[in-house]
N, CA, C and O atoms as a GROMACS GRO file, in nm:
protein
  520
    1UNK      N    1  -3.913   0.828   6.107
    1UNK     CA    2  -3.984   0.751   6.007
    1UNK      C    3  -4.044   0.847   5.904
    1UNK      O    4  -4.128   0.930   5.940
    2UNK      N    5  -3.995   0.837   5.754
    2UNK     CA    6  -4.056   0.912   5.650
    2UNK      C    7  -4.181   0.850   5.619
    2UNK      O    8  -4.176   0.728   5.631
    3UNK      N    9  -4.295   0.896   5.581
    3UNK     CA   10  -4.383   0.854   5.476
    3UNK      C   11  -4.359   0.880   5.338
    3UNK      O   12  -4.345   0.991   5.285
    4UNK      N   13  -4.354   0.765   5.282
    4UNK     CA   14  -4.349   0.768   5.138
    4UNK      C   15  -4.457   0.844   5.051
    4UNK      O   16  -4.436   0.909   4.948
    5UNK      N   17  -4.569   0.824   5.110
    5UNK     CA   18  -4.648   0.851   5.054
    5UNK      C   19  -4.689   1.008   5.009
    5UNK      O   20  -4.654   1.091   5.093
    6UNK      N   21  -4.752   1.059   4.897
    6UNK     CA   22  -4.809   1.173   4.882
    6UNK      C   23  -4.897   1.287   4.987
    6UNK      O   24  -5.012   1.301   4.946
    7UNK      N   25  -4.882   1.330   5.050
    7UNK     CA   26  -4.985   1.456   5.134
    7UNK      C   27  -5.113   1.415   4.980
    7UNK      O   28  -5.106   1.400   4.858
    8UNK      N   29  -5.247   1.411   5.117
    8UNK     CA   30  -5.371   1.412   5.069
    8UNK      C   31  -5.374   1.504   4.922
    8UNK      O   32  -5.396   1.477   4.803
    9UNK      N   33  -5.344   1.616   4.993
    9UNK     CA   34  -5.363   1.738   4.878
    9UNK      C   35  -5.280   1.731   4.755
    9UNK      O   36  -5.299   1.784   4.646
   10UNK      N   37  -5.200   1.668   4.789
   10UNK     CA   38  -5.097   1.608   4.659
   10UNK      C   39  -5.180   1.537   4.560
   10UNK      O   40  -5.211   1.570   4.445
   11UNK      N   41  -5.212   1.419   4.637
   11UNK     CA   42  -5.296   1.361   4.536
   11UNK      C   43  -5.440   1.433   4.474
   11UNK      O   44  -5.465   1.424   4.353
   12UNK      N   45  -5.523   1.498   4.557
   12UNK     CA   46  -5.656   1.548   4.543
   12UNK      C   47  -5.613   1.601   4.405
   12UNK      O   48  -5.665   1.557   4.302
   13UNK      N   49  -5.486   1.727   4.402
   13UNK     CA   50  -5.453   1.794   4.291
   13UNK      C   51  -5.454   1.682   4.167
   13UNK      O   52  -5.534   1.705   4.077
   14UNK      N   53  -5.367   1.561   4.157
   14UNK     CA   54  -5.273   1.471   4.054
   14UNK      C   55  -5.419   1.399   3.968
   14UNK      O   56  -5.437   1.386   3.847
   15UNK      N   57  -5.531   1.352   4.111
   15UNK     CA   58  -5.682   1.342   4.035
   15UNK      C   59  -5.708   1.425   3.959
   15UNK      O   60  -5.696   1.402   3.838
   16UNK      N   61  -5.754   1.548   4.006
   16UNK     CA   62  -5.835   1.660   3.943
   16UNK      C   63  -5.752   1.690   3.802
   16UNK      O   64  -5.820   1.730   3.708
   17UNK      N   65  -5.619   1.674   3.782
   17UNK     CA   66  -5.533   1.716   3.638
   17UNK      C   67  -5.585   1.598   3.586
   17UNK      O   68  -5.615   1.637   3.473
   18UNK      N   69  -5.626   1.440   3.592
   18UNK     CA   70  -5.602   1.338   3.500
   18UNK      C   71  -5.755   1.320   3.464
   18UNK      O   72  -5.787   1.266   3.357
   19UNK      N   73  -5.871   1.376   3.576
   19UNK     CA   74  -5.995   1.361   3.553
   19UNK      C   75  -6.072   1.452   3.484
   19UNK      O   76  -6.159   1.426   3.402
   20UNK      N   77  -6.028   1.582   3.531
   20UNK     CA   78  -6.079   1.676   3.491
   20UNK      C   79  -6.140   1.705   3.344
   20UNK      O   80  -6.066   1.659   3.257
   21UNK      N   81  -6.261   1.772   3.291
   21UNK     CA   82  -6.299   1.781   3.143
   21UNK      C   83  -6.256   1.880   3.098
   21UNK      O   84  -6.281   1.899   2.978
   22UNK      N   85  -6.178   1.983   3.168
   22UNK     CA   86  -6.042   2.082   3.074
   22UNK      C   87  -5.981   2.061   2.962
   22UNK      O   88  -5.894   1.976   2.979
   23UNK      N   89  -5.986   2.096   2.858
   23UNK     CA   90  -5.918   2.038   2.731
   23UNK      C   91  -5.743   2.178   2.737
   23UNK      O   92  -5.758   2.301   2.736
   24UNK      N   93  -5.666   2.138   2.741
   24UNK     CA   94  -5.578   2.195   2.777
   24UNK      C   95  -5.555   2.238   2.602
   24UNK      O   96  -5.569   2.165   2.504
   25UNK      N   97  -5.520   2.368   2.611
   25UNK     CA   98  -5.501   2.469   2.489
   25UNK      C   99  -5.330   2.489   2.460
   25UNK      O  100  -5.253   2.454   2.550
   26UNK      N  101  -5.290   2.530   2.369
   26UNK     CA  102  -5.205   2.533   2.303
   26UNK      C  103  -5.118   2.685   2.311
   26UNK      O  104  -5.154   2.790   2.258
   27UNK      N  105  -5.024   2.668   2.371
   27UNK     CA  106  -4.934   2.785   2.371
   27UNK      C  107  -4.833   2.792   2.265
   27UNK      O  108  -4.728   2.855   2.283
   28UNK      N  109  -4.858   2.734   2.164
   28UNK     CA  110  -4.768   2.772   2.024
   28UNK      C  111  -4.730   2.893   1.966
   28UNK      O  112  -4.621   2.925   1.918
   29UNK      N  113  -4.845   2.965   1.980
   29UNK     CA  114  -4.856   3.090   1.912
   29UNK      C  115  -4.721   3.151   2.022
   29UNK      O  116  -4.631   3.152   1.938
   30UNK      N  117  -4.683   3.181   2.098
   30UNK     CA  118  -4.555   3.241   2.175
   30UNK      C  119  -4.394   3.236   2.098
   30UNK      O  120  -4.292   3.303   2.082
   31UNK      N  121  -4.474   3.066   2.054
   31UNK     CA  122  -4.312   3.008   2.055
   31UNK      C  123  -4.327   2.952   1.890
   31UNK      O  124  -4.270   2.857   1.835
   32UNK      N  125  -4.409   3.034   1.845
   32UNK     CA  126  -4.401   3.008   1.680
   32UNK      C  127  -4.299   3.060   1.618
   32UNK      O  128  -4.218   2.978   1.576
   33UNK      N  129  -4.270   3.199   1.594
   33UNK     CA  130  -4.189   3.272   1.583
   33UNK      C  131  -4.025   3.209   1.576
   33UNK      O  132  -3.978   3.216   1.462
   34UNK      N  133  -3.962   3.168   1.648
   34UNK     CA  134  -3.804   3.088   1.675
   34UNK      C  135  -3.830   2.929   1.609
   34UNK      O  136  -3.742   2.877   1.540
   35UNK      N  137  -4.015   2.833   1.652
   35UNK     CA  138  -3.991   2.761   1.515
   35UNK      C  139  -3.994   2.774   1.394
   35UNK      O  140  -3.915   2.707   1.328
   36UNK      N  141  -4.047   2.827   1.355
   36UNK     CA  142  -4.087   2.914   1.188
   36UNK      C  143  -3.941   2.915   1.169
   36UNK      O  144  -3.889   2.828   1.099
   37UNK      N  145  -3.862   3.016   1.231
   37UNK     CA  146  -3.756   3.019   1.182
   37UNK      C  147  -3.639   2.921   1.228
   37UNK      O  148  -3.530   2.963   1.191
   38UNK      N  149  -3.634   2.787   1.306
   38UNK     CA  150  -3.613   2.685   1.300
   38UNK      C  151  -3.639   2.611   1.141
   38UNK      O  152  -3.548   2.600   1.059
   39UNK      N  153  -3.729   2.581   1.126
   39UNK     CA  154  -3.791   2.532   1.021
   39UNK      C  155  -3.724   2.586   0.874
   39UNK      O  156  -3.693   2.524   0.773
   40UNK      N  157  -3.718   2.684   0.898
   40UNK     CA  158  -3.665   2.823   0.752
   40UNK      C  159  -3.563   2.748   0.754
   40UNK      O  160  -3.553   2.653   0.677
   41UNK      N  161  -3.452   2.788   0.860
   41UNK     CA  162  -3.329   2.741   0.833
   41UNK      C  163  -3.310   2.579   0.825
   41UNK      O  164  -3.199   2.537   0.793
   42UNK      N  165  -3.372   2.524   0.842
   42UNK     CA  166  -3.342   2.355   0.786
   42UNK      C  167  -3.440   2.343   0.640
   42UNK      O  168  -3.473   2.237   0.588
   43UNK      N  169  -3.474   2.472   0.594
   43UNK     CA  170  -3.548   2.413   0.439
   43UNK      C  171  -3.667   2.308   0.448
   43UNK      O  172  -3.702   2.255   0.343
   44UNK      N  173  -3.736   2.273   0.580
   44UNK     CA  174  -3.847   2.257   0.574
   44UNK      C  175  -3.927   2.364   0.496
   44UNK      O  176  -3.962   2.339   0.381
   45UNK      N  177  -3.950   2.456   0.540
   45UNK     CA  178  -4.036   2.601   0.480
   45UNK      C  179  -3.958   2.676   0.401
   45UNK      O  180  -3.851   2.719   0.444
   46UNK      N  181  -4.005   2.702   0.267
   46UNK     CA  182  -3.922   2.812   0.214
   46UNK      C  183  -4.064   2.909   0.130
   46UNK      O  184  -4.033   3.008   0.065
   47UNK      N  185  -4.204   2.869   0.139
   47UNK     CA  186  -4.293   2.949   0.132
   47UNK      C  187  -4.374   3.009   0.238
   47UNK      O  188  -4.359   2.960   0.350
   48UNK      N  189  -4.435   3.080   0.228
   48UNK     CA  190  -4.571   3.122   0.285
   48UNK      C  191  -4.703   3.008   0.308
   48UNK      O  192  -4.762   2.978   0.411
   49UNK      N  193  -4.718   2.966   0.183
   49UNK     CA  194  -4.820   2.884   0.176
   49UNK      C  195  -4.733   2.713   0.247
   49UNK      O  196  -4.804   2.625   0.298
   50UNK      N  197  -4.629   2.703   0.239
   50UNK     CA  198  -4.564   2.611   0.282
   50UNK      C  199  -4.554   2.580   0.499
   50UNK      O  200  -4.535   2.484   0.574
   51UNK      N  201  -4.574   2.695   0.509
   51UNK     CA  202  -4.558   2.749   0.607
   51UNK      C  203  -4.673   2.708   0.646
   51UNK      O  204  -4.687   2.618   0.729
   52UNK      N  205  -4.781   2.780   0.578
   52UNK     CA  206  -4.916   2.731   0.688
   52UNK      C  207  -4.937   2.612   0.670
   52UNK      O  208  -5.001   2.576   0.768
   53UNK      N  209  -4.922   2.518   0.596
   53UNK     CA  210  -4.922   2.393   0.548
   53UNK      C  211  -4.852   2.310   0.709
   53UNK      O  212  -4.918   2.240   0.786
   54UNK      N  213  -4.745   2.335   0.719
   54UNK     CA  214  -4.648   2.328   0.855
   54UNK      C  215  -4.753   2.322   0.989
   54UNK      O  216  -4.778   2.236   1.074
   55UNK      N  217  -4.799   2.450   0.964
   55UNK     CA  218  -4.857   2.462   1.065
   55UNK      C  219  -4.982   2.372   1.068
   55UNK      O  220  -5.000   2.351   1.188
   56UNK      N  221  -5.042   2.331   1.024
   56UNK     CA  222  -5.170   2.210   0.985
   56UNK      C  223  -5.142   2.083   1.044
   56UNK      O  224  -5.228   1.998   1.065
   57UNK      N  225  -5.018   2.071   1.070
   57UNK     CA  226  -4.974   1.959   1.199
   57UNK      C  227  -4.962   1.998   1.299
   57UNK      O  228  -4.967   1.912   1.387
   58UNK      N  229  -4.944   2.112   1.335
   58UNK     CA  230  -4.949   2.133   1.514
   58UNK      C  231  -5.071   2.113   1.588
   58UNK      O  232  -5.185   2.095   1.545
   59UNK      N  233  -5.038   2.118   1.683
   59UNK     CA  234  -5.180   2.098   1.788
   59UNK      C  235  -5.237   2.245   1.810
   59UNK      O  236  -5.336   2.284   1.871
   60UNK      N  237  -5.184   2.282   1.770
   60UNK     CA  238  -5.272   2.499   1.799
   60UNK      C  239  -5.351   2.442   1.639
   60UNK      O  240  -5.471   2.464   1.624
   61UNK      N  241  -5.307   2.404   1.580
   61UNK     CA  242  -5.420   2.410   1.479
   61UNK      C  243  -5.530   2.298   1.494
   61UNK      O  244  -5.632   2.283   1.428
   62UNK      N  245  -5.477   2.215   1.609
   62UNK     CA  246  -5.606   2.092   1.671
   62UNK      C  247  -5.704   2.191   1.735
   62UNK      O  248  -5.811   2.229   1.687
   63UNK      N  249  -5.656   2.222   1.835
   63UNK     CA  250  -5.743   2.324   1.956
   63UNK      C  251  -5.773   2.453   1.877
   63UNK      O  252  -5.864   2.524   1.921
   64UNK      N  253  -5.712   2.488   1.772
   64UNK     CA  254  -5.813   2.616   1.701
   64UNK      C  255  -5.929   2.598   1.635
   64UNK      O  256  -6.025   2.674   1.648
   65UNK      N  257  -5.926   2.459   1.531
   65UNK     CA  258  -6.060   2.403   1.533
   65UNK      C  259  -6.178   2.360   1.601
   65UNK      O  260  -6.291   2.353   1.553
   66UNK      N  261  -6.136   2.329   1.728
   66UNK     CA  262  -6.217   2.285   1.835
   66UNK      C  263  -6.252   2.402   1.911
   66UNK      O  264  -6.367   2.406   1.955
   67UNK      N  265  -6.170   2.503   1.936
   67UNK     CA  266  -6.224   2.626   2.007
   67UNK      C  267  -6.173   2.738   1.967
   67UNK      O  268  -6.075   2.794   2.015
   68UNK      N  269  -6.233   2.772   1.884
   68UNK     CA  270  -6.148   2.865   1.770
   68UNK      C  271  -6.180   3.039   1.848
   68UNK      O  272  -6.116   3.142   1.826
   69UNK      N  273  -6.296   3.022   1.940
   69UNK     CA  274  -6.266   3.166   2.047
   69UNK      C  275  -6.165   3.163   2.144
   69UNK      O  276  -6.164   3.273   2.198
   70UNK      N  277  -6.089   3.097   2.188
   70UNK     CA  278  -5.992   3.097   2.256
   70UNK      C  279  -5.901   3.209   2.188
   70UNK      O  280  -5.857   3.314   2.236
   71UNK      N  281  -5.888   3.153   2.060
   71UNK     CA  282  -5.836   3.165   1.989
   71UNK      C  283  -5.811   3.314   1.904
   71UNK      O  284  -5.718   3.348   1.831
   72UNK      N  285  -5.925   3.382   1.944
   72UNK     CA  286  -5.951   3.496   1.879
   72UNK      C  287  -6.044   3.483   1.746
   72UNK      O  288  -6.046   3.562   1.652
   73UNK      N  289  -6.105   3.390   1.757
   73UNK     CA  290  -6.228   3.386   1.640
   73UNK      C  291  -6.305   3.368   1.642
   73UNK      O  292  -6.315   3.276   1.724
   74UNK      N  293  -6.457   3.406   1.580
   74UNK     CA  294  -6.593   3.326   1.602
   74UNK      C  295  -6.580   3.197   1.614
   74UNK      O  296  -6.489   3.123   1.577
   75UNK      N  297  -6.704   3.170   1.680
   75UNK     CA  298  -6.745   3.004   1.693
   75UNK      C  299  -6.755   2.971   1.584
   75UNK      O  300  -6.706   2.860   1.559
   76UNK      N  301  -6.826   3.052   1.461
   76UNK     CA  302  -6.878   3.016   1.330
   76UNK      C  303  -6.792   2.982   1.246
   76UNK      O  304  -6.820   2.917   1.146
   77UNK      N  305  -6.680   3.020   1.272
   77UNK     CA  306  -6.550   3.028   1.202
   77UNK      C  307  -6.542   2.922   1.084
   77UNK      O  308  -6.532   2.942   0.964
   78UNK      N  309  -6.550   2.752   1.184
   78UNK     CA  310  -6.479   2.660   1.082
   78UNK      C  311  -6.601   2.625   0.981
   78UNK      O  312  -6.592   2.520   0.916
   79UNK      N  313  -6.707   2.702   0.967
   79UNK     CA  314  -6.881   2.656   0.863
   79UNK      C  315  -6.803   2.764   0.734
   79UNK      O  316  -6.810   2.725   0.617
   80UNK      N  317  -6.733   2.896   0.765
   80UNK     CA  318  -6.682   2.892   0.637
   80UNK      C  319  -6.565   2.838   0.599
   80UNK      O  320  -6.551   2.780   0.492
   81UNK      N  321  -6.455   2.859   0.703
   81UNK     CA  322  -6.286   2.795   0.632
   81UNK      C  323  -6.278   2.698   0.764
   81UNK      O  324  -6.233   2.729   0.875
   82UNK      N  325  -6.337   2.567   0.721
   82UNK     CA  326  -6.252   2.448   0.774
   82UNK      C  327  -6.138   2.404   0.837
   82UNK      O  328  -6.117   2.336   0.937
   83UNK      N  329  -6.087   2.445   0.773
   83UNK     CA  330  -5.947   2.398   0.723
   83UNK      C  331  -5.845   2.526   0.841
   83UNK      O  332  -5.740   2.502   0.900
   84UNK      N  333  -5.933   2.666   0.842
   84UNK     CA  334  -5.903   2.759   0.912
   84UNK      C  335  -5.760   2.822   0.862
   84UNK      O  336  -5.669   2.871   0.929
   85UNK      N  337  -5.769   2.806   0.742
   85UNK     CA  338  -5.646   2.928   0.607
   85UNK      C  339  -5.626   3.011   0.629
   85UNK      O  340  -5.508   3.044   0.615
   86UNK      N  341  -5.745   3.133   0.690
   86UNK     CA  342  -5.700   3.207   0.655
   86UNK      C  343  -5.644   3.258   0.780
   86UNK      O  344  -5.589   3.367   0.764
   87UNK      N  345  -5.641   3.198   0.933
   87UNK     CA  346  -5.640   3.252   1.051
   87UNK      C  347  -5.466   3.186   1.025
   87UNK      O  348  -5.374   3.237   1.089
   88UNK      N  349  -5.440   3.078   0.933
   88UNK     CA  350  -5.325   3.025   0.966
   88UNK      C  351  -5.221   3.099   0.900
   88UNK      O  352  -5.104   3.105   0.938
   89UNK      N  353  -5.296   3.186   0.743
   89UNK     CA  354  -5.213   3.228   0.716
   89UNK      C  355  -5.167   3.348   0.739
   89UNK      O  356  -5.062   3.388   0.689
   90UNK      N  357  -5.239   3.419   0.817
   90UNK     CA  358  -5.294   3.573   0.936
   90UNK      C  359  -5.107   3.520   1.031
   90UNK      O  360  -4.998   3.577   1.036
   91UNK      N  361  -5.152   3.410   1.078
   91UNK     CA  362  -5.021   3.372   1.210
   91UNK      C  363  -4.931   3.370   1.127
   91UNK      O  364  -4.875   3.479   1.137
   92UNK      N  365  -4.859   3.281   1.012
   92UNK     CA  366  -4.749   3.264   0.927
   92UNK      C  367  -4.696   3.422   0.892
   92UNK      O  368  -4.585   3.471   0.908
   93UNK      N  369  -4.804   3.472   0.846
   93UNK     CA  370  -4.740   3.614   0.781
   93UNK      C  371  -4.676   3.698   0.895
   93UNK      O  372  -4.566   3.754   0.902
   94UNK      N  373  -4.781   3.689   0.985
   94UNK     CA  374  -4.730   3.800   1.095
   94UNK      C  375  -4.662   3.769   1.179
   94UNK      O  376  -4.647   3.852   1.269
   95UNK      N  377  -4.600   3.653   1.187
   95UNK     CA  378  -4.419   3.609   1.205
   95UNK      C  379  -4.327   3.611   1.149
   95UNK      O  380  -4.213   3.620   1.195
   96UNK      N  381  -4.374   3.600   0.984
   96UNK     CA  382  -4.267   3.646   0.856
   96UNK      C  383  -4.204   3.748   0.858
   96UNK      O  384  -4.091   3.765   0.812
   97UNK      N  385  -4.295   3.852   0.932
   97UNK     CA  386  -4.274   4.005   0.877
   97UNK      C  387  -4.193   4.028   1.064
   97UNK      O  388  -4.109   4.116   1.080
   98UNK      N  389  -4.234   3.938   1.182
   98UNK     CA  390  -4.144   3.968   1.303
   98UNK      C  391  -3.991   3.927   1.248
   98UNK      O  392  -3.887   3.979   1.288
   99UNK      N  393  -4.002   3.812   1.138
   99UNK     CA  394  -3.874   3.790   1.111
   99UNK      C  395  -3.809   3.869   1.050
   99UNK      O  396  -3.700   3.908   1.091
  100UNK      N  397  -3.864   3.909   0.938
  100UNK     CA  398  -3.774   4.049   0.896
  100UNK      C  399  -3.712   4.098   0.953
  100UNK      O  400  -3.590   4.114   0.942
  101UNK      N  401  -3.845   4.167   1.091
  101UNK     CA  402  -3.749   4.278   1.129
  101UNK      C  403  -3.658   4.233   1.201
  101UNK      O  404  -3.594   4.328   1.248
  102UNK      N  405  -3.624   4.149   1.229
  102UNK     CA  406  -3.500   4.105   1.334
  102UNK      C  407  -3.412   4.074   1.248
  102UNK      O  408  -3.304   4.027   1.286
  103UNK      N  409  -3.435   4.089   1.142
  103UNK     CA  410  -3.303   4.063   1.044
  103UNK      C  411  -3.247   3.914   1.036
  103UNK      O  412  -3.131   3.884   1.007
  104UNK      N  413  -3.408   3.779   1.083
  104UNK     CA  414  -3.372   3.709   1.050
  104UNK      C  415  -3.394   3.574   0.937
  104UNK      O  416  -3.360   3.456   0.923
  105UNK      N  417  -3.481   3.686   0.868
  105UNK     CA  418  -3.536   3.612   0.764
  105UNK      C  419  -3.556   3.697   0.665
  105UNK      O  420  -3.589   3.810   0.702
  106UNK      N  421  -3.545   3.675   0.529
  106UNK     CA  422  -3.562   3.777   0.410
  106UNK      C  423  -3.750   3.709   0.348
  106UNK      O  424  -3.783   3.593   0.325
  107UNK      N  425  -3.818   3.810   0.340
  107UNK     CA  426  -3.961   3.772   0.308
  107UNK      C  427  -3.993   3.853   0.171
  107UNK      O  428  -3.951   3.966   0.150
  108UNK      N  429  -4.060   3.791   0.098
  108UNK     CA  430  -4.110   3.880  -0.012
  108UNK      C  431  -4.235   3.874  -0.026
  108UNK      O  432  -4.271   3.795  -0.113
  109UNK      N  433  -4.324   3.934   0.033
  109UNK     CA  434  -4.429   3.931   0.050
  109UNK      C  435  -4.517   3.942  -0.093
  109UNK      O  436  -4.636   3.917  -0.072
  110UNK      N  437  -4.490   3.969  -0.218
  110UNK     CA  438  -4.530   3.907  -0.349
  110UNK      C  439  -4.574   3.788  -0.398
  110UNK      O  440  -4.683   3.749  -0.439
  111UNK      N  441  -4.418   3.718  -0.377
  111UNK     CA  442  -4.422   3.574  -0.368
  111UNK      C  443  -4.398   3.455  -0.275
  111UNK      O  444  -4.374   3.335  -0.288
  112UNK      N  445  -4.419   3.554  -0.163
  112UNK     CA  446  -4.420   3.433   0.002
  112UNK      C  447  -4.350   3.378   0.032
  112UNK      O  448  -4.352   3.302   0.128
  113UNK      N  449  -4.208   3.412  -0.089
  113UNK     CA  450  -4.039   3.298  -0.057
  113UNK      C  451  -3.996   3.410   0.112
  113UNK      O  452  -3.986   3.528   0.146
  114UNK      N  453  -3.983   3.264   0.171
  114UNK     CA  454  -3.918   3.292   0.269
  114UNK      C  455  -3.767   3.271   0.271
  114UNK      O  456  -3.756   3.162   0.215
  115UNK      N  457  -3.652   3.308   0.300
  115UNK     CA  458  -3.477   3.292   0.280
  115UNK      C  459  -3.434   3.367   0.447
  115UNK      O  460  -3.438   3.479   0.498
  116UNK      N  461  -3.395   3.232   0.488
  116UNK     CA  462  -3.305   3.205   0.637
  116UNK      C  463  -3.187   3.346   0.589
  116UNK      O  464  -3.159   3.336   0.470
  117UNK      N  465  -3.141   3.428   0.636
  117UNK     CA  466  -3.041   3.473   0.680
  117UNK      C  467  -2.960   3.445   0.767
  117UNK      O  468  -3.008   3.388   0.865
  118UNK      N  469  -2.764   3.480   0.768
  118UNK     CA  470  -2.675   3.429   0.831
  118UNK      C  471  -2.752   3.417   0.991
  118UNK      O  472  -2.759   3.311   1.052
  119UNK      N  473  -2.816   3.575   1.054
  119UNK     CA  474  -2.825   3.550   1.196
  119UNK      C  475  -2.921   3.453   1.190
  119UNK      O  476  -2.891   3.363   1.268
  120UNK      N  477  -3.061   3.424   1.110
  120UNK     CA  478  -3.116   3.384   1.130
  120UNK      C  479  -3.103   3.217   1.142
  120UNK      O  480  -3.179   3.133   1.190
  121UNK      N  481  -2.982   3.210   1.083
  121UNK     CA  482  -2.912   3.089   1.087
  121UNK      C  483  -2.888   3.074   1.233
  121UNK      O  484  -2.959   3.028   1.323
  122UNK      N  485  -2.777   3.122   1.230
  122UNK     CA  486  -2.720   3.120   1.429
  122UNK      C  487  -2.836   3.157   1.511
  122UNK      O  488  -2.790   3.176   1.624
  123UNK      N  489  -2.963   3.178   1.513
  123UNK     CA  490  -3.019   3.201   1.630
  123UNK      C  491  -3.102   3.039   1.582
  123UNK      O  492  -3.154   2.974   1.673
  124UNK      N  493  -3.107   2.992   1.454
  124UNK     CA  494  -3.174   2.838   1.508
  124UNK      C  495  -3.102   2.759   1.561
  124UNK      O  496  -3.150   2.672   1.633
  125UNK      N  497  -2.929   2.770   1.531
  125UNK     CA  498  -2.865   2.675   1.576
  125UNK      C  499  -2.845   2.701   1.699
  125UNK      O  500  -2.847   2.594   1.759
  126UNK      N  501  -2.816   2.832   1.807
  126UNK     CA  502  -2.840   2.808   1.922
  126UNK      C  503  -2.953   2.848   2.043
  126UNK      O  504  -2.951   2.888   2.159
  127UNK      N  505  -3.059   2.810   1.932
  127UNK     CA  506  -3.220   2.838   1.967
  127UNK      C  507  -3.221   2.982   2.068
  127UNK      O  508  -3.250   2.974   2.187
  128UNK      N  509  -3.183   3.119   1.998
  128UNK     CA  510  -3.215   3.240   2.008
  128UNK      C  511  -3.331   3.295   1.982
  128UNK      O  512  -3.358   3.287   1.862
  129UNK      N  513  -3.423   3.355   2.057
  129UNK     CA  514  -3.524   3.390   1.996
  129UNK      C  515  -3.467   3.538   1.891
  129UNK      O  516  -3.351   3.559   1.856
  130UNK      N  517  -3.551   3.597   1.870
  130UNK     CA  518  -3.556   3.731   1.804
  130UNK      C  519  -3.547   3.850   1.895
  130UNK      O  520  -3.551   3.964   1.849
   0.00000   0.00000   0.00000
């Protein structure tokens, strides 16, 4: 005779994840890098400033407002930049310039045009990182 049912500890755990006051944080920043350049190559993004714009819908930019030391920033952070610009555009750039070097994105750091290259092409289409 099986029991269907869950082991105690099964459940004790499945409570504690649905009750718990943990605000679960954002591992974007890892896996920014291969979307950015996802994004490049479908002409969503073809700036800098376009880019962090992008990023203003993710949820790393929910949970960076809300706990912006997690994050690597003062608490005080969002009393001057709100909006948190300049931390977004700190992340955008310094994936621009990982893209370079992998030879899969052309950046001009002048004017913030970002341009997909061939690999950078083939590593969105078969989701390659760098």
């Amino acid at each position: 005779m099986t029991d269907s049912h869950a082991p105690l500890w099964q459940l004790e755990h499945y409570l504690e994840a649905i009750l718990s006051q943990h605000p679960i944080e954002s591992q974007f920043v890892g896996g920014m890098i291969d979307s950015m350049n996802a994004e490049i190559a479908l002409g969503t993004i073809a700036t800098v400033s376009e880019a962090v714009q992008w990023m203003g819908y993710t949820y790393l930019f929910v949970r960076m407002r809300r706990n912006p030391f997690y994050y690597g920033m003062p608490h005080d952070v969002t009393a001057d930049d709100p909006q948190l610009g300049n931390k977004r555009h700190q992340l955008v750039t310094l994936a621009a310039k990982k893209l370079t070097e992998a030879k899969m994105v052309a950046f001009d750091e002048v004017s913030g045009k970002l341009t997909i290259t061939d690999l950078g092409r083939i590593a969105a289409k078969y989701c390659a990182s760098p």
